[in-house]
C-alpha positions in Angstrom: -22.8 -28.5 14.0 -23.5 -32.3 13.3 -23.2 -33.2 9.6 -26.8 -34.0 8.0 -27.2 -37.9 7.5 -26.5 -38.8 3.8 -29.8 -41.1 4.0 -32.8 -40.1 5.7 -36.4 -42.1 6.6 -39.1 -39.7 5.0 -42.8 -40.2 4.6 -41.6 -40.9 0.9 -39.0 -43.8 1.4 -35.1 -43.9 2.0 -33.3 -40.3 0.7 -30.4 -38.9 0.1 -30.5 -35.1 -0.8 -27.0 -34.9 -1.9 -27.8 -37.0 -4.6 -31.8 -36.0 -4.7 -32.7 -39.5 -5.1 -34.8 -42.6 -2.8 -34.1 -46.2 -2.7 -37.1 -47.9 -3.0 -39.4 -45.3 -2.4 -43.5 -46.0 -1.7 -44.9 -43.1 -2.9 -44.1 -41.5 -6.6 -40.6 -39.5 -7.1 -38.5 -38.3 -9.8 -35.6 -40.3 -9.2 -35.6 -44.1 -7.9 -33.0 -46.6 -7.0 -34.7 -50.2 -6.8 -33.3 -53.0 -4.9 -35.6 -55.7 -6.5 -38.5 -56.0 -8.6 -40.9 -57.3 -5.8 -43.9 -55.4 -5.2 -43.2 -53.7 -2.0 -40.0 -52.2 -3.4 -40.8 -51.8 -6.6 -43.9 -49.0 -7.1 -45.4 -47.6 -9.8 -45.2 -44.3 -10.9 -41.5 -42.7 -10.4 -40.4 -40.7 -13.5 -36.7 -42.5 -13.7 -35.8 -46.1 -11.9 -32.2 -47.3 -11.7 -31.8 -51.1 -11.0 -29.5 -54.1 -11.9 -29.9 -55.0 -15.4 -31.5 -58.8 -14.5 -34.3 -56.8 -12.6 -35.0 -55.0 -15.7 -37.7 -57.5 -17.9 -39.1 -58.1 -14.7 -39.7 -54.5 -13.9 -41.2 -53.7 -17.5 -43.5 -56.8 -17.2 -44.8 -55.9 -13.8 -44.4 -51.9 -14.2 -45.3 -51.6 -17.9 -43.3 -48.5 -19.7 -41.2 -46.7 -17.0 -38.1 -44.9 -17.6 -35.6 -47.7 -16.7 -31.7 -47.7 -16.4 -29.8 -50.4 -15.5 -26.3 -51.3 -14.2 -24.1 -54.4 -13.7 -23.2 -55.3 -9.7 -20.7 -52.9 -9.0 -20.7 -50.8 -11.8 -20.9 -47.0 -10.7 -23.1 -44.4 -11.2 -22.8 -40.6 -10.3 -25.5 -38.2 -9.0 -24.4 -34.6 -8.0 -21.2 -36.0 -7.0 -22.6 -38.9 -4.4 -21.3 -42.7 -5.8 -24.1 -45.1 -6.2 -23.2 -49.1 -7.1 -24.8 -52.1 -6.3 -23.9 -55.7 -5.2 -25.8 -59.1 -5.2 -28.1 -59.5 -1.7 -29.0 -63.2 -2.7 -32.7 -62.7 -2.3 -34.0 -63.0 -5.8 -32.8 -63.0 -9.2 -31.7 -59.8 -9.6 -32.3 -58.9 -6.3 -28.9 -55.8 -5.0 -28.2 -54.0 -1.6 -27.3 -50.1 -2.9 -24.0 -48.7 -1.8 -24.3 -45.4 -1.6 -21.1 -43.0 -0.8 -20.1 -39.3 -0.3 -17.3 -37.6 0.9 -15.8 -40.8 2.7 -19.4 -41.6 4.4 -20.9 -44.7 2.9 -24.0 -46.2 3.5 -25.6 -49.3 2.7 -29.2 -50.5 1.7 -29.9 -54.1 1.9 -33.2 -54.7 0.7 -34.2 -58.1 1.4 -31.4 -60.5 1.5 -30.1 -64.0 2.1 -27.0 -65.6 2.9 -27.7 -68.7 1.3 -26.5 -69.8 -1.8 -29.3 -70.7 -3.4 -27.7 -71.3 -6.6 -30.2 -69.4 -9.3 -29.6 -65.9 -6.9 -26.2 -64.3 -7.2 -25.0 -64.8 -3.9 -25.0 -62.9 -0.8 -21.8 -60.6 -1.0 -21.1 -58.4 2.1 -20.3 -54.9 1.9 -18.2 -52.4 4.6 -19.8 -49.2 5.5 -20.2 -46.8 8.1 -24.6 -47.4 8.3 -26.2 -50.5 7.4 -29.8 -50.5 6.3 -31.1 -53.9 7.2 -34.5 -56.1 7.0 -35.0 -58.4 9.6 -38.2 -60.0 8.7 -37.0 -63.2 10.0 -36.0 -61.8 13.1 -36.2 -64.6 15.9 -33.8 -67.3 17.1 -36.5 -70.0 15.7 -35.8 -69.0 12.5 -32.9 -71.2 11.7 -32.8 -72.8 7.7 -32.1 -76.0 6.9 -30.1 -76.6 4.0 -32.2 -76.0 0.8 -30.6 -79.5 -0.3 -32.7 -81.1 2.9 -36.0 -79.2 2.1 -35.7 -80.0 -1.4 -35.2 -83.2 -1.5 -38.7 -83.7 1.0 -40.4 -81.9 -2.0 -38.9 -83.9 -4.6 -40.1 -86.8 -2.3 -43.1 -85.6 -1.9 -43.8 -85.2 -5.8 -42.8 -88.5 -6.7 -45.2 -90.1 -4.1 -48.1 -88.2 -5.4 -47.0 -89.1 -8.8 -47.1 -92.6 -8.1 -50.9 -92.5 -6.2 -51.7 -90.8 -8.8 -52.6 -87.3 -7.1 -51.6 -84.4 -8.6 -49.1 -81.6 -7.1 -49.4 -78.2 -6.5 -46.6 -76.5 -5.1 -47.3 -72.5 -4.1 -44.7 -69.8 -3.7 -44.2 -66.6 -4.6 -43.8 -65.8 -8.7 -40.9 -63.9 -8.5 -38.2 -65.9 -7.0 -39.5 -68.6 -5.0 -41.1 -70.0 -8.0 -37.9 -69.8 -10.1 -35.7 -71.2 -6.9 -38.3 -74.1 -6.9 -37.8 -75.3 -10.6 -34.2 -74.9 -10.8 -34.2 -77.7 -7.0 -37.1 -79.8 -9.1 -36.2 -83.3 -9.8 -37.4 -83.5 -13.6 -37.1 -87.3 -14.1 -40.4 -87.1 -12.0 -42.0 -85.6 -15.0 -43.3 -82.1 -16.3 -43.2 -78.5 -14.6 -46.7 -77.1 -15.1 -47.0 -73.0 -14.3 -49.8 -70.6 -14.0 -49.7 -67.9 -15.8 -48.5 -65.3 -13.6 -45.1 -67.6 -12.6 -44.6 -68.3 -16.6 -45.0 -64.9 -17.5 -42.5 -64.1 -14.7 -40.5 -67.1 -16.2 -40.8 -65.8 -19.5 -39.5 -61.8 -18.7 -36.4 -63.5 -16.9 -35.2 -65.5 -19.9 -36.0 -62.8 -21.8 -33.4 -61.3 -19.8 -30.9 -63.9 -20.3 -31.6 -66.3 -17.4 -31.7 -69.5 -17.9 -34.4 -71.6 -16.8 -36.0 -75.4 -16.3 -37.8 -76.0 -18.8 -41.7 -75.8 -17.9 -45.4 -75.7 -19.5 -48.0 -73.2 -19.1 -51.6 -74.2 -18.1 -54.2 -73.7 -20.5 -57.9 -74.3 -20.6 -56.5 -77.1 -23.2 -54.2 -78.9 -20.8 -54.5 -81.9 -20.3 -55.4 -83.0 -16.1 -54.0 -86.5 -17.2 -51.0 -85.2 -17.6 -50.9 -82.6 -15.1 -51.3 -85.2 -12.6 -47.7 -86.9 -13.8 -46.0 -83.9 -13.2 -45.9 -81.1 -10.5 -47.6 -77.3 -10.5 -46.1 -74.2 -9.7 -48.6 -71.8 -8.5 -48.4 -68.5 -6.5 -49.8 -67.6 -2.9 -53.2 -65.9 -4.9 -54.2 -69.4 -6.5 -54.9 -70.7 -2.8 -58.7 -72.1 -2.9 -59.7 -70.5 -6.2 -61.6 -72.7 -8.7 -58.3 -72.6 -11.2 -56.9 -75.0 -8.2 -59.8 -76.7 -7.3 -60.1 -78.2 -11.3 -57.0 -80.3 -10.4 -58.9 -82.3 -7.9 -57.4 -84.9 -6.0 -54.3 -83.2 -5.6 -51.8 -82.4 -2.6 -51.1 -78.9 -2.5 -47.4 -78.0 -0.6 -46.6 -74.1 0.4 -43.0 -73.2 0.8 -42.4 -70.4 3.1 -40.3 -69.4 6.2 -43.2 -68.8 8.2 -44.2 -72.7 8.1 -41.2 -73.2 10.7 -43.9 -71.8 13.3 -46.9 -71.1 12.5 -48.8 -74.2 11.2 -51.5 -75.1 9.4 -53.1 -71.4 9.9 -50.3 -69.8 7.7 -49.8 -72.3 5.6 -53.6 -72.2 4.8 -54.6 -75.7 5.3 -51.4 -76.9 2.7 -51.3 -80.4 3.0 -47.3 -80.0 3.6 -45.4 -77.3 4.6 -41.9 -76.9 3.3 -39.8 -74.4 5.4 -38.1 -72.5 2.4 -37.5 -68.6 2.6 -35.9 -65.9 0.5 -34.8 -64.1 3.2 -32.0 -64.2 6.0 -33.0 -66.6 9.2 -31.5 -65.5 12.4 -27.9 -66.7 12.2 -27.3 -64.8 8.5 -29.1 -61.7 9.5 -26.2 -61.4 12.7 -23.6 -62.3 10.4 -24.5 -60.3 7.4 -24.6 -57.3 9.7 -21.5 -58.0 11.5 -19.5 -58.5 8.4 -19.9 -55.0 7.0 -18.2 -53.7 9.8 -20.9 -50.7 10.3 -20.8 -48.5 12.6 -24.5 -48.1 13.3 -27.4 -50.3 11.7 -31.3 -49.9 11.3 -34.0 -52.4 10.9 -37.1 -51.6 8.7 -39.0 -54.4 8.6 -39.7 -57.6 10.6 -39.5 -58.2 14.1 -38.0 -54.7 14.6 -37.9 -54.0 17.8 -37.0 -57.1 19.3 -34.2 -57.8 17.2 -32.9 -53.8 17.8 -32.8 -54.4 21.4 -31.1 -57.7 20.8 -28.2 -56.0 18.6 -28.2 -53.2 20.8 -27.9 -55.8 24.3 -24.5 -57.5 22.1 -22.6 -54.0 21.2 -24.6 -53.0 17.6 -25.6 -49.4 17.6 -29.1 -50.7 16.6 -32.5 -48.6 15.4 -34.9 -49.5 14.3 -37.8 -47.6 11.7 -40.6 -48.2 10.6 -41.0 -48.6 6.6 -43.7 -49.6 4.4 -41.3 -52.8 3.3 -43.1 -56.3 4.0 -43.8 -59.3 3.1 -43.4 -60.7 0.0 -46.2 -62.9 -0.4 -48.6 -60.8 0.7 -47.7 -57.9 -1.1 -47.9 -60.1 -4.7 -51.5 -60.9 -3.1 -52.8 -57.4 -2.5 -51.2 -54.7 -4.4 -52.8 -52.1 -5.8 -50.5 -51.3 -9.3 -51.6 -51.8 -12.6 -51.8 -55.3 -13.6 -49.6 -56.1 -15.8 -50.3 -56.9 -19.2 -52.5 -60.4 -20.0 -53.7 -60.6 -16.4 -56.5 -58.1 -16.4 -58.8 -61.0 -17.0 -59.1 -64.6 -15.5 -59.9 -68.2 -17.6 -60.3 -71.0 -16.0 -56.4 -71.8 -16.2 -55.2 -68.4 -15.6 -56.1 -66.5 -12.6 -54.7 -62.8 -12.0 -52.3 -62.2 -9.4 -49.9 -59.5 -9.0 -47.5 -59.8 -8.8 -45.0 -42.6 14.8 -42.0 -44.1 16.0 -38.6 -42.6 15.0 -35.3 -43.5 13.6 -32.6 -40.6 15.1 -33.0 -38.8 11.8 -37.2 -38.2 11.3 -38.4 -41.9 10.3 -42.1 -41.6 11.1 -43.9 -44.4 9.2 -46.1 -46.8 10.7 -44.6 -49.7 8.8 -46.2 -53.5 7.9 -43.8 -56.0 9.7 -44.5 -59.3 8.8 
C-alpha cells in the first residue's frame, strides 16, 4: 500500500497530518505556517501562526492580535516528530519557502518567489527535495525581466523630468514590498519620498522590525502640494482615480507591475508609464528555480497553471498542477475582506484605506484565482 503524501491540497489549504498543521491556509485552522504576510497567504483567524521573524510587525499590523511565533531562515521547528524550517524565497521582505520533512521525504512550499536579487529581499536560496510546491503566476515565455538596475533607472528618469516641468509624481505598487523595493531603487538627490498612509504604515511595522529603510514623509491633510510636486509619491494599486490622487493635479502617475510587459494601457489603468517591475519569478527563474531543487515531482498552484504543467511535463518534470486560492498580489491588497487594520477604518483626504474541480493526484479540488 502506497505511503499517504506528507502534504495534501484540501478545501482548507496545504496539509500535512503528520504534523496536523497548513501552510498558508484560506480558511481558519489551529495551526498555520505562513510564507509571507501578503493578503492571499496570510488570513485572519487561525488560533497559532508560525512565520519568519521579519514577517512578524507586518503580520500584527495587518492581522491585529494573533497568536504569532516566529523563527530565523533555517532555524527548525518540531511538530509530532515532522521538521519544519524555512529559507529566504526573494519575494518580499520577509517573504520564506517552508521545508517541511519526515521520515527522509521532504517537501517544499514556495510561496511566491523570485530569483532576483532585489537587494531589500533576502535572496532567492534554492532548496533539494523530493516535491516542490511552486507558483507560476508569471508563467509564459514573454515574461522575461529586465534588470531592476534598467527599469529603475527609467523611473528615476522619469521622476526627475516631472520634477523639472514641474508635475508631480505618483508612483503605484503594491504596500508590502513593491513599495519598499521602490524606495530603497529611488534616486533621493531628486528630492523627497512622499507615502500614503497605508505604504508608511507598512514602512513603519518593518522598521519596527529592524529593517532599515529610505527615509520618507507621510501625506497629511497639512502637506504641502508645493512640495509634493519636488518630490515623488508612493501610493498603492487602491489609490488609482480616488480624489486622494486627484488633489495632486497635474501629476504623472507610473504603475510598476509584471503585467505591464503585455497588457497595456488596460492593466495598467490608464498610468501614464508603465514600468515592468514584478515580485515574482518571470519565465527563465521559475525553470531554474524548479530545476535546482532537484525534485522529483512539482505542482503549480497559481498562474498560468496549466500551460506551464504541460510545458514541464513536455521537458521531463513530473508536473501537476492544482488549483489554490493563491493570487495576485495586487488585487488581493485591493479586495480583501479582513479586518482593516488599525487607523485605516476611516478615510481623510490624504489617507485613503486600503488593505492591505480539477485535481492534483492527492484530492486538490479548489477552483483557484490564477492571475
Amino acid at each position: 500500500m502506497a505511503r499517504k503524501p506528507l502534504l495534501e491540497f484540501t478545501d482548507k489549504g496545504i496539509y500535512c497530518d503528520q504534523g496536523r498543521f497548513y501552510v498558508d491556509p484560506w480558511k481558519p485552522v489551529d495551526d498555520a505556517i505562513i510564507t509571507h504576510a501578503h493578503a492571499d497567504h496570510a488570513y485572519w483567524g487561525h488560533k497559532h501562526y508560525l512565520a519568519h521573524h521579519l514577517s512578524r510587525e507586518v503580520l500584527l499590523y495587518r492581522l491585529g492580535d494573533i497568536q504569532l511565533q516566529t523563527v530565523a531562515y533555517g532555524e527548525t521547528v518540531m511538530k509530532n516528530g515532522v521538521s519544519i524550517s524555512l529559507y529566504p524565497a526573494g519575494h518580499v521582505i520577509g517573504s520564506a519557502q517552508i521545508r517541511v520533512e519526515y521520515q527522509g521525504e521532504v517537501w517544499v512550499v514556495s510561496g511566491d518567489y523570485k530569483t532576483e536579487d532585489d537587494g531589500i529581499s533576502t535572496s532567492f536560496e534554492p532548496v533539494k527535495c523530493h516535491h516542490f510546491i511552486s507558483e507560476c503566476t508569471f508563467g509564459m515565455p514573454v515574461y522575461q525581466w529586465k534588470p531592476q538596475a534598467q527599469i529603475f533607472d527609467d523611473v528615476n528618469n522619469w521622476w526627475r523630468n516631472n520634477v523639472n516641468n514641474g508635475v508631480a509624481t505618483v508612483i503605484v505598487g503594491y504596500s508590502l514590498g513593491k513599495s519598499q523595493r521602490i524606495l530603497q531603487n529611488l534616486d533621493l538627490s531628486i528630492g523627497k519620498v512622499y507615502t500614503h498612509g497605508v505604504i508608511e504604515n507598512t514602512n513603519e511595522a518593518l522598521r519596527r522590525n529592524g529593517v532599515t529603510l529610505n527615509p520618507t514623509e507621510r501625506i497629511t491633510i497639512d502637506t504641502s502640494k508645493d512640495e509634493i510636486r519636488k518630490g515623488i509619491v508612493l501610493a498603492p494599486p487602491s489609490s488609482v482615480g480616488t480624489p486622494w490622487m486627484r488633489k495632486f493635479q497635474p501629476y504623472s502617475f507610473g504603475y510598476c507591475s509584471g503585467w505591464m510587459a503585455i497588457r497595456g494601457a488596460k492593466r495598467r489603468r490608464a498610468a501614464d508609464r508603465g514600468f515592468v517591475l514584478s515580485d515574482h519569478a518571470d519565465w527563465d527563474g521559475l525553470i531554474s528555480a524548479i530545476d535546482a531543487t532537484g525534485c522529483e515531482k512539482v505542482y503549480l498552484t497559481h498562474g498560468y497553471t496549466a500551460s506551464f504543467t504541460r510545458y514541464l511535463n513536455e521537458i521531463g518534470f513530473d508536473a501537476y498542477e492544482v488549483h489554490t486560492l493563491y493570487g495576485d498580489d495586487e488585487a488581493l491588497e485591493d479586495t480583501t475582506t479582513q479586518p482593516a487594520p488599525k487607523g485605516e477604518e476611516f478615510n481623510t483626504p490624504f489617507n485613503n484605506n486600503d488593505q492591505d474541480k480539477k485535481g492534483s493526484p492527492f484530492g486538490g479540488y479548489l477552483e483557484g484565482v490564477d492571475s
